[in-house]
C-alpha positions in Angstrom: 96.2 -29.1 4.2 99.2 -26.7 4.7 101.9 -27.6 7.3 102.3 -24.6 9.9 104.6 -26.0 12.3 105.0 -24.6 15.8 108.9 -25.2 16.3 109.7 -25.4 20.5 109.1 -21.4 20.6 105.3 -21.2 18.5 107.0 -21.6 14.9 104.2 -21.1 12.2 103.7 -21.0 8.7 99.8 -19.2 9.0 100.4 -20.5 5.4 99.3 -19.6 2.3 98.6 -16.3 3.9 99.8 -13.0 1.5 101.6 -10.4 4.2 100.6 -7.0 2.2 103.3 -5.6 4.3 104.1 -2.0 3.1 108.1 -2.2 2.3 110.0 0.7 2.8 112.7 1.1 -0.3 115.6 1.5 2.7 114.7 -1.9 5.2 117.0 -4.5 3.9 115.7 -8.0 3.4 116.2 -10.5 6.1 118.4 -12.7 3.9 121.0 -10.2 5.0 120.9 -11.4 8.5 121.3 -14.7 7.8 124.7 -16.3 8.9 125.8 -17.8 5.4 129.2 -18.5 7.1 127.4 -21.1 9.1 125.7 -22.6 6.2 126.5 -24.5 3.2 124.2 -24.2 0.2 122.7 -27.5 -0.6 121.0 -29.1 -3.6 117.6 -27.5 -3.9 114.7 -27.9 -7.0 113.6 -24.9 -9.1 110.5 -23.3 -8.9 109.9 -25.3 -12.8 110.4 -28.6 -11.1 107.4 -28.0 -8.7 104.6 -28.0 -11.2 106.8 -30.8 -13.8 104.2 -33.0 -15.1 105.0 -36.3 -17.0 104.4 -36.0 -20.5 101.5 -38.8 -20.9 100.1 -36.7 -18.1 100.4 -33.8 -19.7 99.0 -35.5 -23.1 96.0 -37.3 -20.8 94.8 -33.8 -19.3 94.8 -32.0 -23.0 93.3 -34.5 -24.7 90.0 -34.6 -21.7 90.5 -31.0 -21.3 90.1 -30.0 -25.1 87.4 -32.9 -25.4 85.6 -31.1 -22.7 86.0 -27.5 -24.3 84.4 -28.9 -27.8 81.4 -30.0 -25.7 81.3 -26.5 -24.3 82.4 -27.1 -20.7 83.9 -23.5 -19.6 88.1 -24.3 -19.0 87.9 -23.8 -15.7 85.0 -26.6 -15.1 86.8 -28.9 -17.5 90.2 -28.6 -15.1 87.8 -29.1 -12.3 86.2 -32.2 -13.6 89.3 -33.6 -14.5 90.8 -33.3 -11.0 87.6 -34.4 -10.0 88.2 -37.8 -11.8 91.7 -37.9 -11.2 91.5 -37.4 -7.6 89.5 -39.9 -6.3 91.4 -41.9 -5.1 93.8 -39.7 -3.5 94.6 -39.6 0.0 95.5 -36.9 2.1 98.6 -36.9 3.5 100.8 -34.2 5.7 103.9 -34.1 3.4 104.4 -31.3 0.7 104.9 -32.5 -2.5 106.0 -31.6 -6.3 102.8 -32.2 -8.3 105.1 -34.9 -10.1 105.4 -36.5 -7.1 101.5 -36.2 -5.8 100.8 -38.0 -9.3 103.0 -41.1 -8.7 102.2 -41.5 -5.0 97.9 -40.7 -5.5 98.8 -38.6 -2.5 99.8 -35.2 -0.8 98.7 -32.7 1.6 97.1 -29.1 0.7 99.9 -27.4 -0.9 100.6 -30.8 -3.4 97.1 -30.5 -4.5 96.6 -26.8 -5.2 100.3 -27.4 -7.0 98.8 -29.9 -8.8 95.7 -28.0 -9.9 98.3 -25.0 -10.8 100.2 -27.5 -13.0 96.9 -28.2 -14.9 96.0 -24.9 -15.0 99.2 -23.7 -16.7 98.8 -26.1 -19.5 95.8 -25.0 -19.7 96.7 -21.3 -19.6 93.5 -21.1 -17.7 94.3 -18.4 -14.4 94.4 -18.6 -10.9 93.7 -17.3 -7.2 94.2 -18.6 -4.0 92.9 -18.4 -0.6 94.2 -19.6 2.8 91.5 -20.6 4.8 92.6 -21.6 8.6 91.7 -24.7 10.6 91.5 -24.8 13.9 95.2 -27.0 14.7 95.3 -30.6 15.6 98.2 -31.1 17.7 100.9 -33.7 16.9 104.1 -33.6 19.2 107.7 -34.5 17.2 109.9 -34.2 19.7 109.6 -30.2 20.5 107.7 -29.2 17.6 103.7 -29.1 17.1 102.2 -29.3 13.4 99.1 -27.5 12.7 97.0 -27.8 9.6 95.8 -24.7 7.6 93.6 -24.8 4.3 94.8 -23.5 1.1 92.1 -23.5 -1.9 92.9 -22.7 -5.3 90.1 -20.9 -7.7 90.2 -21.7 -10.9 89.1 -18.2 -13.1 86.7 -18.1 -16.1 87.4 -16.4 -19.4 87.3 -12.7 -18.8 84.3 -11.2 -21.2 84.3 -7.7 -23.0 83.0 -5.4 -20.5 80.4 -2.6 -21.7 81.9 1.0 -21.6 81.6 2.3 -18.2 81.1 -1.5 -16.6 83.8 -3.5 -14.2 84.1 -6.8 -13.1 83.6 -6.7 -9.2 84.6 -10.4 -8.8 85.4 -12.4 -11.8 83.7 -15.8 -12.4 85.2 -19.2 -11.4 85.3 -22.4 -9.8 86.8 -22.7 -6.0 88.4 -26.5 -6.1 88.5 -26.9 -2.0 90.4 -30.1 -1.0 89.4 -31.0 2.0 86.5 -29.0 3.3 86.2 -28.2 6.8 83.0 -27.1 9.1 85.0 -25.5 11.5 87.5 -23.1 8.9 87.7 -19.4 8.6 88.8 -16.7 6.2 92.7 -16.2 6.7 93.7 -13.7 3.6 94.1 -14.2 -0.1 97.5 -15.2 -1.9 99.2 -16.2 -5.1 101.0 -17.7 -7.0 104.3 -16.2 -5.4 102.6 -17.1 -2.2 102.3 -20.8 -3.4 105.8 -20.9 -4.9 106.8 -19.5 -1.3 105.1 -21.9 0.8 106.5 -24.8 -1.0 109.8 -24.4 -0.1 109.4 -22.6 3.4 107.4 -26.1 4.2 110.3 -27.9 3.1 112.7 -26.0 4.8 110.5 -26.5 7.9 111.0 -30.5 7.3 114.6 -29.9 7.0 114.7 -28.2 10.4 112.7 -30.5 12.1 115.4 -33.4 11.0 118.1 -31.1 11.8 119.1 -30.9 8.2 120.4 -27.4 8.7 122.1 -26.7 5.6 119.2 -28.2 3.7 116.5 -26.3 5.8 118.6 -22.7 5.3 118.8 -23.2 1.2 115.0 -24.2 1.0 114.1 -20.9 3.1 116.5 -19.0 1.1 114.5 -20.0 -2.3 111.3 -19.0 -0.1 112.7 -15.7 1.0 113.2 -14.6 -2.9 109.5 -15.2 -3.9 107.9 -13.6 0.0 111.4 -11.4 1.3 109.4 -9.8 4.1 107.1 -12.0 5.2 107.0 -12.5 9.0 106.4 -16.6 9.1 110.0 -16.8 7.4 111.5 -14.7 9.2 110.3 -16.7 12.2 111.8 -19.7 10.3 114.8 -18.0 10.2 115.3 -17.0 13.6 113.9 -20.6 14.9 116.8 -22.2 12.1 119.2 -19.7 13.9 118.8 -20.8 17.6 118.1 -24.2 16.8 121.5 -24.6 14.9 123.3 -22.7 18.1 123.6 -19.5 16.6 121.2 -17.5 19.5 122.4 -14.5 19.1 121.7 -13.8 15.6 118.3 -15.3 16.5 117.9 -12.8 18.7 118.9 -10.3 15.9 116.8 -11.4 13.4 113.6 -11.1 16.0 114.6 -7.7 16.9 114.6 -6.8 13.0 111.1 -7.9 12.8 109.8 -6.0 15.3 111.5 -2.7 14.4 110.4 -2.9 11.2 106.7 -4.2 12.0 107.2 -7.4 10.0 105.5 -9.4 12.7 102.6 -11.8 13.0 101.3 -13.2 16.5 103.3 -16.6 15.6 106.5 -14.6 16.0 105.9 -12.3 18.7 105.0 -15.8 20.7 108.5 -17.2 19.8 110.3 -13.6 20.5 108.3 -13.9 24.0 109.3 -17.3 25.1 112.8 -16.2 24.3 112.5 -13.4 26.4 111.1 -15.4 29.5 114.1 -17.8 28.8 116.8 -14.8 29.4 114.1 -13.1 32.5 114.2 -9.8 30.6 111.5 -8.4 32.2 111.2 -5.1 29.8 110.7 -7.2 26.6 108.4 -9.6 27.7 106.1 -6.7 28.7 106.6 -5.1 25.4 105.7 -8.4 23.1 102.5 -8.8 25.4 101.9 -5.6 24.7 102.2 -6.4 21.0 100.5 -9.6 21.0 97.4 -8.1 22.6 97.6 -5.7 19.7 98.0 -8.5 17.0 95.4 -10.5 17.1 93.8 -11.5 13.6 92.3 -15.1 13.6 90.4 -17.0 16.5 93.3 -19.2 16.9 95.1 -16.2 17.8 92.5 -15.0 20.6 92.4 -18.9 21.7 96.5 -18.3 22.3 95.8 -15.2 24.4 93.0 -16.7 26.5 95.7 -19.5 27.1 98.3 -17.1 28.3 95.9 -15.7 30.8 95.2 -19.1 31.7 99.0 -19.6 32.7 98.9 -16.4 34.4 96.1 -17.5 36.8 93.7 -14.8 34.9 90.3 -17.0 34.5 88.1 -14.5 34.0 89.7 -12.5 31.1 90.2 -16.2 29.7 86.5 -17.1 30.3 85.6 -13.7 28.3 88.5 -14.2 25.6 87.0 -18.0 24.7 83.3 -16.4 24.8 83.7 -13.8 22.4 85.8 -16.5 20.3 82.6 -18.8 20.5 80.2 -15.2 19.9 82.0 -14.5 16.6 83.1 -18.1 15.4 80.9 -20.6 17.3 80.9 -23.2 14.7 84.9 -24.3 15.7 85.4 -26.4 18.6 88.3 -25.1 20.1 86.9 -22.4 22.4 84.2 -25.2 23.8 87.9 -27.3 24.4 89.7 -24.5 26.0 86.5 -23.6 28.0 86.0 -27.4 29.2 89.8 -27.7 30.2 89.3 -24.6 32.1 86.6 -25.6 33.9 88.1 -28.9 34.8 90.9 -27.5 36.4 88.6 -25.6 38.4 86.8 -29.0 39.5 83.5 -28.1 37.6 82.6 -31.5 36.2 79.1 -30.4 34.9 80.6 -27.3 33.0 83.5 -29.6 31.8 81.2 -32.1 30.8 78.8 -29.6 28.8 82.1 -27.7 27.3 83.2 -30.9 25.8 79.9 -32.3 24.8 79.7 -29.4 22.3 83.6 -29.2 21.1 82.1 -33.1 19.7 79.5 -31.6 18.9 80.8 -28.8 16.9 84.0 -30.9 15.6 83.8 -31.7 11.6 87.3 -33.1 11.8 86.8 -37.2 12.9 90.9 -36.5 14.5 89.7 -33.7 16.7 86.4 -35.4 17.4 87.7 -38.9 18.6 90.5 -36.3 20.6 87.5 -34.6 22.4 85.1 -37.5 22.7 88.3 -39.3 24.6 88.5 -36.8 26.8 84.7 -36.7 27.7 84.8 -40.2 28.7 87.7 -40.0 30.7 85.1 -37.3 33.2 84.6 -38.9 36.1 81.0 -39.8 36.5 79.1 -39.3 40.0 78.1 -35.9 41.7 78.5 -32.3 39.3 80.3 -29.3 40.4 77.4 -27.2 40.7 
């Protein structure tokens, strides 16, 4: 699963996602806000040195995968039958890794494995999609940063056929290699390789700036910037690199170039708000509600809005926020949690009690589910709220 950190302001990498953003020729990138004087450049690998394979792995996966083609398995089955035999023992785990790396240590997180399948898929010369899928986040606290999971799966593409005159391929034939299939997921956007190549490094310069490895963290989102230049989850790395390394004004700088230019995702406009309710300017704040009322794309973004009315004493927009979450995605759990917490704070034990009983319910991830179960059993029994 892809990393999307939330760092102290709402930091996140809504991952693998592709921002289609429309560029105009004159906006300069972002990397030209960046304070290089600040910085050094550190040691960083190359975008070859991701997808580096061993040679006898590299001789192990041609020998199966040309085996496989002589028995007339298409190529992008016999990559998927390989990783199937490769991977099983491999165990998930949150850090990004090189696909060298994810070989030696049988383990990795999203991004590893769909660099891993891109590896075998070069050698292979067999092509590749990818789409980011979006889980519901499981929070984990690191001082004042929150990690959040997001899906990435990679699709493996058949051998384009001759086309009769006048015909075209609407969706070309392949096999979808999902990692770690979730219940409770939804559609984020499509991406490529670029996107992949991107992610990669922003995740590691998101490690870096969690360790306060500035210098490391700013070369890392540098690399990412060349492959995804306007993409509004690195620019809200770079302005959460910025403040976090004492620099607040160009923070502030880069955030206003964002939302001038429209390269903003909900994500952001949460970090540009909680820096405006940290310097009280009252004009701003309105405007970035204003925006993130405007911006909402996923239910984890109508989830964030329901809890901002929440804070603001607004139950009953909250109330209708979570049901319309639960009317259009009512296979996740987290509108059911939100609901129950709600509810709770209102002293409605039975309305807790029913909320929670179906965030278990509804919960395909065993982390969320003993999180929700926990918090059933710690209810109070004796006489419902009616």
């Amino acid at each position: 699963m892809n990393r999307i950190l939330l760092l102290i302001f709402v930091l996140s990498l809504t991952a693998c996602s592709s921002t289609n953003t429309s560029v105009v020729a004159d906006i300069p990138p972002v990397t030209e806000l960046l304070s290089n004087h600040a910085f050094e450049d550190a040691p960083t690998i190359n975008e070859q040195q991701i997808f580096d394979l061993p040679k006898y792995e590299r001789d192990k996966f041609l020998a199966f995968y040309h085996n496989a083609l002589a028995q007339g398995v298409r190529p992008d089955k016999a990559i998927f039958k390989y990783l199937e035999n490769r991977l099983d023992n491999f165990t998930y785990d949150g850090e990004t890794l090189t696909a060298k790396e994810s070989l030696t240590r049988n383990e990795g997180n999203c991004i590893s494995l769909a660099i891993l399948t891109q590896a075998y898929a070069s050698l292979a010369k067999v092509d590749t999609t990818f789409i980011e899928v979006g889980t519901m986040p499981v929070f984990r606290k690191n001082k004042d940063t929150i990690l959040i999971s997001n899906h990435f799966r990679t699709k493996l593409l058949a051998p384009e056929k001759p086309l009769q005159p006048g015909a075209f391929v609407i969706l070309r034939a392949g096999t979808v290699v999902d990692y770690f299939p979730a219940q409770d997921s939804f559609f984020i956007n499509n991406a490529t390789y670029q996107d992949l190549v991107s992610k990669y490094y922003a995740n590691k310069a998101v490690d870096a700036l969690i360790s306060e490895q500035f210098n490391q963290s700013y070369s890392l989102l540098k690399r990412a910037l060349y492959y995804r230049p306007y993409h509004p989850e690195l620019i809200n790395i770079a302005a959460v690199l910025h403040r976090r390394s004492g620099q607040t004004e160009q923070a502030n700088t880069i955030y206003q170039y964002a939302v001038e230019n429209h390269f903003t995702s909900p994500n952001l406009l949460s970090n540009y708000l909680l820096v405006a309710k940290s310097q009280s300017d009252s004009s701003l704040i309105s405007r970035l509600e204003s925006l993130l009322e405007s911006n909402v794309s996923t239910p984890f973004d109508k989830i964030q809005l329901a809890q901002r009315a929440i804070d603001k004493g607004q139950y009953k927009k909250a109330i209708k926020q979570l049901e319309e979450v639960i009317y259009e995605t009512p296979y996740i759990p987290e509108p059911y949690f939100e609901l129950a917490k709600l509810y709770n704070t209102q002293g409605n034990k039975e309305k807790t009690e029913q909320f929670l009983a179906k965030a278990v319910e509804k919960s395909s991830d065993p982390e969320k589910r003993a999180l929700f179960q926990a918090k059933r059993d710690s209810i109070p029994r004796g006489n419902a709220h009616k």
